[in-house]
TORNU-667297 format. One record per residue (C-alpha): residue number from 1; residue in one letter; x, z, y. Coordinates in nm, 3 decimals, decimal comma. Each point is the difference from the previous one (the first is absolute). Example, Ala and Ser with C-alpha at 12.3 -4.5 7.8 and 13.67 -1.06 7.14 Angstrom:
@seq=1	type=a	east=1,230	up=0,780	north=-0,450
@seq=2	type=s	east=0,137	up=-0,066	north=0,344
This chain:
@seq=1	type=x	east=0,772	up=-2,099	north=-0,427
@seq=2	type=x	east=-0,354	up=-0,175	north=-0,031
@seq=3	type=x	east=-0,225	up=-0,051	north=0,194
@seq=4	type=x	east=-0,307	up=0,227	north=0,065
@seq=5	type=x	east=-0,348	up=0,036	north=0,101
@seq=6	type=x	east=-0,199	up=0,107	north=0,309
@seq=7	type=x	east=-0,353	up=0,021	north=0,002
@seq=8	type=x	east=-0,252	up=0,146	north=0,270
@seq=9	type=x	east=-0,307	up=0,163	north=-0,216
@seq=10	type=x	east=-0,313	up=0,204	north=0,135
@seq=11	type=x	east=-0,181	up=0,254	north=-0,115
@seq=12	type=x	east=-0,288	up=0,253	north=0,125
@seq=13	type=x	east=0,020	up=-0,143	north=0,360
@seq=14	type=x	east=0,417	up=0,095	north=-0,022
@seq=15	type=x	east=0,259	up=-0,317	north=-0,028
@seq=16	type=x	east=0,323	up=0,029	north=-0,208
@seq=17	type=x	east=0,297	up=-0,176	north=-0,011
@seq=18	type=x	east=0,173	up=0,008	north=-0,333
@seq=19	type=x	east=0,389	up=-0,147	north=-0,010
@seq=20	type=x	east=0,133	up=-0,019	north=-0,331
@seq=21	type=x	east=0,434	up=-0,142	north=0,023
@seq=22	type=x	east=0,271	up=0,031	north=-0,244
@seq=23	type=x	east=0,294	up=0,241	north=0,137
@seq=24	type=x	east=0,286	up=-0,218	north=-0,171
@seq=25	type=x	east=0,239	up=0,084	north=-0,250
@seq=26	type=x	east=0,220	up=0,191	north=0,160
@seq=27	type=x	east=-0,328	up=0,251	north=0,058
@seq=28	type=x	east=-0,200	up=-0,103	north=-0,309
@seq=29	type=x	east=-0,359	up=0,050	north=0,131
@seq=30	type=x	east=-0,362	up=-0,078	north=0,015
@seq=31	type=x	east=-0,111	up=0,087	north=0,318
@seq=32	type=x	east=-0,344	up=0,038	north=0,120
@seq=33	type=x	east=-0,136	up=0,116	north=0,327
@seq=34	type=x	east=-0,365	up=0,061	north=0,147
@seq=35	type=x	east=-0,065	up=-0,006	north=0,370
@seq=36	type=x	east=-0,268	up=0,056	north=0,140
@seq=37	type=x	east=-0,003	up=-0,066	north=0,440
@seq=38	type=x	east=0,388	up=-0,033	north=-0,038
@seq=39	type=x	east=0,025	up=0,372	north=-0,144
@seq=40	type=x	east=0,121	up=-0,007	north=-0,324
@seq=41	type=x	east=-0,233	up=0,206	north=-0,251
@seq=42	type=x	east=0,116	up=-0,063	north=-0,356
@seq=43	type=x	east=0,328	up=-0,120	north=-0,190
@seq=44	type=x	east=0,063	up=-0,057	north=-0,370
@seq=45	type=x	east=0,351	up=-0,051	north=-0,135
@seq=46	type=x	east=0,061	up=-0,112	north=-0,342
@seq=47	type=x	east=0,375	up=-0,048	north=-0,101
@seq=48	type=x	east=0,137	up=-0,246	north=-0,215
@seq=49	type=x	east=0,325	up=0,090	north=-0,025
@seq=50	type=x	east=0,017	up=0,026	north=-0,401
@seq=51	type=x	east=-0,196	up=-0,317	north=-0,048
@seq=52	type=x	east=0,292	up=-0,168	north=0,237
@seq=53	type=x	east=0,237	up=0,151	north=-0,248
@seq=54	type=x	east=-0,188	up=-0,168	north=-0,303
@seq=55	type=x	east=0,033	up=-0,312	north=0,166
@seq=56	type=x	east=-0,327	up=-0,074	north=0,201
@seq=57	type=x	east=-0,082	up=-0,343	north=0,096
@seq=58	type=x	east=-0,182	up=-0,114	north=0,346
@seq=59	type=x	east=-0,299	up=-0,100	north=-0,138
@seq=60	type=x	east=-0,092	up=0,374	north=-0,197
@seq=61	type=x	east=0,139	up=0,114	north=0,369
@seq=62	type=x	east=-0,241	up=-0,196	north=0,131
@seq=63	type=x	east=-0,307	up=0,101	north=-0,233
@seq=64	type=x	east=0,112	up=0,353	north=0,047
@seq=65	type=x	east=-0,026	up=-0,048	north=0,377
@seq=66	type=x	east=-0,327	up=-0,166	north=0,023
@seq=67	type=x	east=-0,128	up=0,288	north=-0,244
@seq=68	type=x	east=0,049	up=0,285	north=0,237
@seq=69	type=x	east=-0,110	up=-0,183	north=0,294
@seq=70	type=x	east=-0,358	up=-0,101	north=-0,211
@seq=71	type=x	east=-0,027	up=0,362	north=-0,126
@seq=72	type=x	east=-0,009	up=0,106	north=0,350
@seq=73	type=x	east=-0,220	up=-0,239	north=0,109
@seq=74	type=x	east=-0,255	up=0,061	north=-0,270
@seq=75	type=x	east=0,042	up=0,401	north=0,072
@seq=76	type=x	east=-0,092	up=-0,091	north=0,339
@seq=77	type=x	east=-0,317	up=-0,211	north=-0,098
@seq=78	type=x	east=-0,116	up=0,336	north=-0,204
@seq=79	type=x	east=0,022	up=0,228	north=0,324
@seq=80	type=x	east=0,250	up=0,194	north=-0,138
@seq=81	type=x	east=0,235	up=-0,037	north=0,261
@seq=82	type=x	east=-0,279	up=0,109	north=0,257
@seq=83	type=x	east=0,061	up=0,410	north=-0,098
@seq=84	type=x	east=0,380	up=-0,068	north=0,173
@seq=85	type=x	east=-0,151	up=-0,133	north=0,321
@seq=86	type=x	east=-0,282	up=0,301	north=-0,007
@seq=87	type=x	east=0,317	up=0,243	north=0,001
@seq=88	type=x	east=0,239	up=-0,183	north=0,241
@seq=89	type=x	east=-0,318	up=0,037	north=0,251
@seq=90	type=x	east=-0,081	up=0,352	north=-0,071
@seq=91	type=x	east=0,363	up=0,072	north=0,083
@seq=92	type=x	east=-0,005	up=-0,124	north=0,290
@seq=93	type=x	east=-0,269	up=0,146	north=0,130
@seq=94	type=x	east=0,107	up=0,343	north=-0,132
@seq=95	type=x	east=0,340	up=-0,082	north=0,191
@seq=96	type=x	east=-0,190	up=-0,116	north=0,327
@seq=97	type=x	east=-0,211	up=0,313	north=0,020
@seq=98	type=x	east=0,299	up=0,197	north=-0,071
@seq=99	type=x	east=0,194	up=-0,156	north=0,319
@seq=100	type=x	east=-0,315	up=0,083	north=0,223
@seq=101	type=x	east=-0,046	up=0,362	north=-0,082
@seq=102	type=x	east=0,061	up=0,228	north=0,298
@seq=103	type=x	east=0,382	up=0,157	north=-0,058
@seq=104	type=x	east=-0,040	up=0,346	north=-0,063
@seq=105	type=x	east=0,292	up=0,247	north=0,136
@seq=106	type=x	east=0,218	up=0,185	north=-0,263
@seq=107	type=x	east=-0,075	up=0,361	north=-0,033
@seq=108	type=x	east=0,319	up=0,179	north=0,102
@seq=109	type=x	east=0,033	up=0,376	north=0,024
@seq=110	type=x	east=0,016	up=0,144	north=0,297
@seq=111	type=x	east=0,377	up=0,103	north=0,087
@seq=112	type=x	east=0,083	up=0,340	north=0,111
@seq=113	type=x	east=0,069	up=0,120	north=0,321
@seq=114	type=x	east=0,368	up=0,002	north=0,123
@seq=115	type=x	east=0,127	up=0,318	north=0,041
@seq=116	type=x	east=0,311	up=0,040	north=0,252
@seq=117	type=x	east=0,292	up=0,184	north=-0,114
@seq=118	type=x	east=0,173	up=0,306	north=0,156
@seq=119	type=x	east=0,334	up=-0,084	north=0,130
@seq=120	type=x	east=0,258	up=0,224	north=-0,138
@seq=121	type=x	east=0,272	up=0,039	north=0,241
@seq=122	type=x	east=0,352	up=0,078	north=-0,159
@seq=123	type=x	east=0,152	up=0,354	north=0,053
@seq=124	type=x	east=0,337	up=-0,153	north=-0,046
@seq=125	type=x	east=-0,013	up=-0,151	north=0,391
@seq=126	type=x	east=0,275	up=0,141	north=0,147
@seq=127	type=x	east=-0,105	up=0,242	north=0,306
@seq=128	type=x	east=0,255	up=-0,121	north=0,254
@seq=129	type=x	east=-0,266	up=-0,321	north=-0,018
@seq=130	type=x	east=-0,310	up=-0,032	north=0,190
@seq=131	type=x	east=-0,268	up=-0,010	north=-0,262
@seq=132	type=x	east=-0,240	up=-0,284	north=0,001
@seq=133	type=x	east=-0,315	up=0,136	north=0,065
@seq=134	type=x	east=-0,190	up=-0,369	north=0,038
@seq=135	type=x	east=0,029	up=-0,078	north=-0,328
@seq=136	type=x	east=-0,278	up=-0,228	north=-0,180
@seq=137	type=x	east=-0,135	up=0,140	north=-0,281
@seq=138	type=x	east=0,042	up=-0,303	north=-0,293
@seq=139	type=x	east=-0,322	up=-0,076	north=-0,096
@seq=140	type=x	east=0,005	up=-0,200	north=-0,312
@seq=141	type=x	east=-0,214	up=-0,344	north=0,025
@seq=142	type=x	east=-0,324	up=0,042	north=-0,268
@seq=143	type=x	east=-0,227	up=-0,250	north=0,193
@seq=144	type=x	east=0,021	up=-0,209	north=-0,319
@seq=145	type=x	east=0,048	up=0,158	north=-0,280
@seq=146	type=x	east=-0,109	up=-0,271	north=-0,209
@seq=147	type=x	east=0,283	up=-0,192	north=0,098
@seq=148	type=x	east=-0,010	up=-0,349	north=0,069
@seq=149	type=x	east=-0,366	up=-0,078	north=-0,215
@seq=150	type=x	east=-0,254	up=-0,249	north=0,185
@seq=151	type=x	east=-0,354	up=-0,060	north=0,003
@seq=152	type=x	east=0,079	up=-0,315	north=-0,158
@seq=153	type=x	east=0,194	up=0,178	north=-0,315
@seq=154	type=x	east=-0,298	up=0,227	north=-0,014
@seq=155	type=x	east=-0,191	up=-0,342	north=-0,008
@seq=156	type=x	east=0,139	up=-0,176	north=-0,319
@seq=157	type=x	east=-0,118	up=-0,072	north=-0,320
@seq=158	type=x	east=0,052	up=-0,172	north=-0,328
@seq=159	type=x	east=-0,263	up=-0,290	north=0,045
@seq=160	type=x	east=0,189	up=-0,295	north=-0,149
@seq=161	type=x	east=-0,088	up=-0,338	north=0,121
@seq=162	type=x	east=-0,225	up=-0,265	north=-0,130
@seq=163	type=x	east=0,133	up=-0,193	north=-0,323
@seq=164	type=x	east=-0,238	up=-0,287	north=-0,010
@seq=165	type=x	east=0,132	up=-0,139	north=-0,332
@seq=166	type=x	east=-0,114	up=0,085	north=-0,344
@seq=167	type=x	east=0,107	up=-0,108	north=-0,344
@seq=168	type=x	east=-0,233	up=-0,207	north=-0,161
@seq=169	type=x	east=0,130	up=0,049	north=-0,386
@seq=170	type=x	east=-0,261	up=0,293	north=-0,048
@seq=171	type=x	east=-0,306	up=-0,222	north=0,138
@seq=172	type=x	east=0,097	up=-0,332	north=-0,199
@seq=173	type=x	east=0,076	up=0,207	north=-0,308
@seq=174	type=x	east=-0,381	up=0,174	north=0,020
@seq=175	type=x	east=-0,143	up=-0,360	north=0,113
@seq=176	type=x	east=0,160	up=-0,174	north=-0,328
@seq=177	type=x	east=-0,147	up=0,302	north=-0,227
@seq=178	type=x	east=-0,348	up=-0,050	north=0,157
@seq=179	type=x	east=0,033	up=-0,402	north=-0,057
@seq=180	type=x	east=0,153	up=0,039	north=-0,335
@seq=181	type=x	east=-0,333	up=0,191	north=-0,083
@seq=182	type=x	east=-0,263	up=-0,249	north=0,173
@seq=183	type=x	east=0,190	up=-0,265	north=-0,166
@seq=184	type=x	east=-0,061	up=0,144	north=-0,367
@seq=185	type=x	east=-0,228	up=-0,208	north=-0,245
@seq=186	type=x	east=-0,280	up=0,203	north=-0,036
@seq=187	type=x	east=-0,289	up=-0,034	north=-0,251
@seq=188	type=x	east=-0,393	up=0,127	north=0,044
@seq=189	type=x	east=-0,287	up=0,025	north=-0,235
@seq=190	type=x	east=-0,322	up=-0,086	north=0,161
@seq=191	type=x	east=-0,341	up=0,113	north=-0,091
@seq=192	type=x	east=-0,044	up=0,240	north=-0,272
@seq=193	type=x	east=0,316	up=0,207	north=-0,116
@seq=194	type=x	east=-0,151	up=0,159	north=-0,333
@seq=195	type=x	east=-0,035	up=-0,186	north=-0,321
@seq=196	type=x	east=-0,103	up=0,133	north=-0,350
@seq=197	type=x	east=0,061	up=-0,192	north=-0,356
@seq=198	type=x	east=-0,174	up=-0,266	north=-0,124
@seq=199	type=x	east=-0,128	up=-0,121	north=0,367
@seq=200	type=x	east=0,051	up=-0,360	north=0,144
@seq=201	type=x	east=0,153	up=0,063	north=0,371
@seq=202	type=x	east=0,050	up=-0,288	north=0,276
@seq=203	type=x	east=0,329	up=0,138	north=0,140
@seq=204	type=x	east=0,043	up=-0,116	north=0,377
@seq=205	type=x	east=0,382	up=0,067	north=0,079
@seq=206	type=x	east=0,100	up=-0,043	north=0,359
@seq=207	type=x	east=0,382	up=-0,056	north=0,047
@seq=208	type=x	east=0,142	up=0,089	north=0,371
@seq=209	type=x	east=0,318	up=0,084	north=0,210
@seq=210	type=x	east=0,009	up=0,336	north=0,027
@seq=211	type=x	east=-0,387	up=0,013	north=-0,018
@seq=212	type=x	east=-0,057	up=-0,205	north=0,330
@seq=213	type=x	east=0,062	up=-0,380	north=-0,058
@seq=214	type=x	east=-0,161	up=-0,170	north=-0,306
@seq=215	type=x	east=0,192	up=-0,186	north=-0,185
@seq=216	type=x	east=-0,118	up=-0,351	north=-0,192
@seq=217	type=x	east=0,155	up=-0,149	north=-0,291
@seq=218	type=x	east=0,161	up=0,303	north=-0,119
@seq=219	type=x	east=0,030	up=0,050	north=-0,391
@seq=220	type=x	east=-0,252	up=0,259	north=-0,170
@seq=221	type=x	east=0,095	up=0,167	north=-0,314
@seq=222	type=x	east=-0,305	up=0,207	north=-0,220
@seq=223	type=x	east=0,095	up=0,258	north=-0,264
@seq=224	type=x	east=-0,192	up=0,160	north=-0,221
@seq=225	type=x	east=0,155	up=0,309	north=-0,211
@seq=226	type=x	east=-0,051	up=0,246	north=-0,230
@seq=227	type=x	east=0,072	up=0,219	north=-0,275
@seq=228	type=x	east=-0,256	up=-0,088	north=-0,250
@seq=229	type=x	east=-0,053	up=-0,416	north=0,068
@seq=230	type=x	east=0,287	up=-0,307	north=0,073
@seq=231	type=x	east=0,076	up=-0,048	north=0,358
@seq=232	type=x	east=-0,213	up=-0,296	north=0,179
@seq=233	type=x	east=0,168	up=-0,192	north=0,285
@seq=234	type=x	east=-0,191	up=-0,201	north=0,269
@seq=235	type=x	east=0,164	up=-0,222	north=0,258
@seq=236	type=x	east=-0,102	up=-0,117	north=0,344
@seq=237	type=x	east=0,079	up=-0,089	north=0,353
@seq=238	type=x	east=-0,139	up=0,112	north=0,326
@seq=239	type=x	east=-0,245	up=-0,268	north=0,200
@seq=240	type=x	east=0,068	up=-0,093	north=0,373
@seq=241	type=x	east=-0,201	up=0,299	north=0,123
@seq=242	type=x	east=0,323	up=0,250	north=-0,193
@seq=243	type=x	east=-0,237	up=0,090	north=-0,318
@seq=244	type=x	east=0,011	up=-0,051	north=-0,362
@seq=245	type=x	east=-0,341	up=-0,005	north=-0,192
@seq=246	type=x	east=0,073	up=0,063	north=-0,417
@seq=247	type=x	east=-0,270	up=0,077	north=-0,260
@seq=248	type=x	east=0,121	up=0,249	north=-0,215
@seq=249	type=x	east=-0,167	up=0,135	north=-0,323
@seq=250	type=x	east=0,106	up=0,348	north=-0,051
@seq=251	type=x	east=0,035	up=0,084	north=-0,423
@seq=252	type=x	east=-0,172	up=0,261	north=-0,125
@seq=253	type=x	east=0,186	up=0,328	north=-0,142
@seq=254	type=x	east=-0,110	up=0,329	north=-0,110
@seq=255	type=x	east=0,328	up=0,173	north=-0,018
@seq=256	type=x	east=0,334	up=-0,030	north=0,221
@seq=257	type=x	east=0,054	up=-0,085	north=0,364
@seq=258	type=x	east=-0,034	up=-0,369	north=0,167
@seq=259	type=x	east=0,123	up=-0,116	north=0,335
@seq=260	type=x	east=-0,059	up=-0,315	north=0,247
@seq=261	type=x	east=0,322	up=-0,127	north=0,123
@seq=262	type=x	east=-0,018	up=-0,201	north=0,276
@seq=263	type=x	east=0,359	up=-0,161	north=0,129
@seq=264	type=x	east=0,099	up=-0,248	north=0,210
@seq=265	type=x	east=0,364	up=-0,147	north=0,189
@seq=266	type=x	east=0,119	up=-0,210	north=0,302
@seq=267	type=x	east=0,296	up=-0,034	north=0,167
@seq=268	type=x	east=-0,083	up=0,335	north=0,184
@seq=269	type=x	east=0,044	up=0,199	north=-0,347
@seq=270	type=x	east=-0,257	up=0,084	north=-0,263
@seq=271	type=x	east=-0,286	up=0,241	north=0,003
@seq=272	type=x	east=-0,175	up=0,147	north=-0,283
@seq=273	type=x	east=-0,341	up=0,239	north=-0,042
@seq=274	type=x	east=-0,169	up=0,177	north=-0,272
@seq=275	type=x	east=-0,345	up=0,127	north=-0,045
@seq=276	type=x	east=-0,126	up=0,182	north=-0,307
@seq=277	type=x	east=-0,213	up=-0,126	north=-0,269
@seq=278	type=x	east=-0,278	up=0,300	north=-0,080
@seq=279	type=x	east=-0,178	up=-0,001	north=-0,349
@seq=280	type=x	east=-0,350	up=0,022	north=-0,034
């Protein structure tokens, strides 16, 4: 077992407490719990029972640990987490309202009347006996015919309580797509987007992260093809401000299709855009 990570976070006016610990191998799991005033509002669980098998050491333990527990903590940061704590309240107040509505009284039928029998005295009485004549008449006992059903029976329902955890695998999994996608190399052509043979063009090529934060010093690469010419290429790199500034003489053709192709790589991927040549 190694040793794990507890870290008090806010967010949106709400404080979390995230514990991250290592369940041992004789339960080979990651662990990781969100509480939030004590109440405990999210859980992930990642096993690693088949990496034990393949011979895991401490430290990839370790890294695996301290993975989970960042994930959550960056989830967090983004306000995705916020959604849960929206629901756990709206529970409660549906279950708090529900506990102060006035109890309403089951609607039972009205049971019938009882209706006495007729004693039926016996014409087998011998006649040297003095009959009876004081007999009660047995009057059978209908003043529940419901039998032994209470208010409270009447009362019950299936409201099942309160289950203030939720599994965070669905919420991390969406987070990592979104991330994955701001985190792509992206590549935009600024100023004009239409160019025609035979022209000169000053090609100002901004590269980004996911088309928010400019990024300097990034490699440029300028292609010019087409059917009815060789290919040119033209090479660059952005400036501090994320762009790339590249004359580019465009050859003239009369016949066949041309193309700009603009590309570009980092260690978040590559990126690549096209824009058509038009003849005149």
């Amino acid at each position: 077992m190694i040793t794990g990570f507890n870290t008090d976070i806010s967010y949106g006016g709400t404080t979390y407490h995230v514990q991250t610990e290592d369940k041992g191998n004789s339960n080979p799991l990651i662990l990781s719990l969100v509480y939030v005033r004590g109440t405990i509002l999210a859980a992930k669980r990642t096993s690693y029972a088949k990496e034990l098998e393949n011979g895991i050491t401490e430290q990839q333990l370790q890294i695996m640990l301290e993975k989970q527990h960042r994930t959550i903590l960056a989830v967090i940061k983004a306000g995705r987490v916020q959604e849960l704590v929206d629901k756990l309240n709206k529970s409660k107040s549906m279950e708090e309202e529900a506990s102060e509505a006035p109890k309403m009284m089951p609607n039972f039928p009205t049971p019938p009347i009882p209706v006495p029998q007729i004693p039926v005295i016996s014409p087998q009485i011998p006649i040297s006996q003095p009959v009876n004549r004081n007999i009660e008449p047995k009057v059978e006992d209908v003043s529940d015919p419901w039998g032994s059903i209470g208010v409270e029976d009447g009362l019950k329902g299936n409201t099942q309580p309160l289950f203030a955890e939720f599994d965070l695998d669905k919420i991390i999994f969406d987070y990592l797509q979104t991330d994955a996608q701001e985190e792509k190399l992206e590549i935009n052509l600024k100023g004009t987007k239409e160019f025609y043979s035979g022209e000169s063009v000053l090609l100002q090529i901004e590269v980004s992260r996911g088309g928010e934060k400019a990024l300097p010093d990034i490699p440029v690469i300028v292609k010019v093809l087409g059917t009815a010419f060789k290919p040119q290429v033209y090479s660059g790199r952005t400036g501090p401000d994320g762009v790339a500034i590249m004359p580019v003489a465009l050859p003239s053709f009369t016949a066949g299709s041309a193309a700009i192709v603009i590309q570009s790589s980092s260690s978040l991927g590559e990126a690549e855009v096209r824009h058509l040549i038009r003849r005149r």
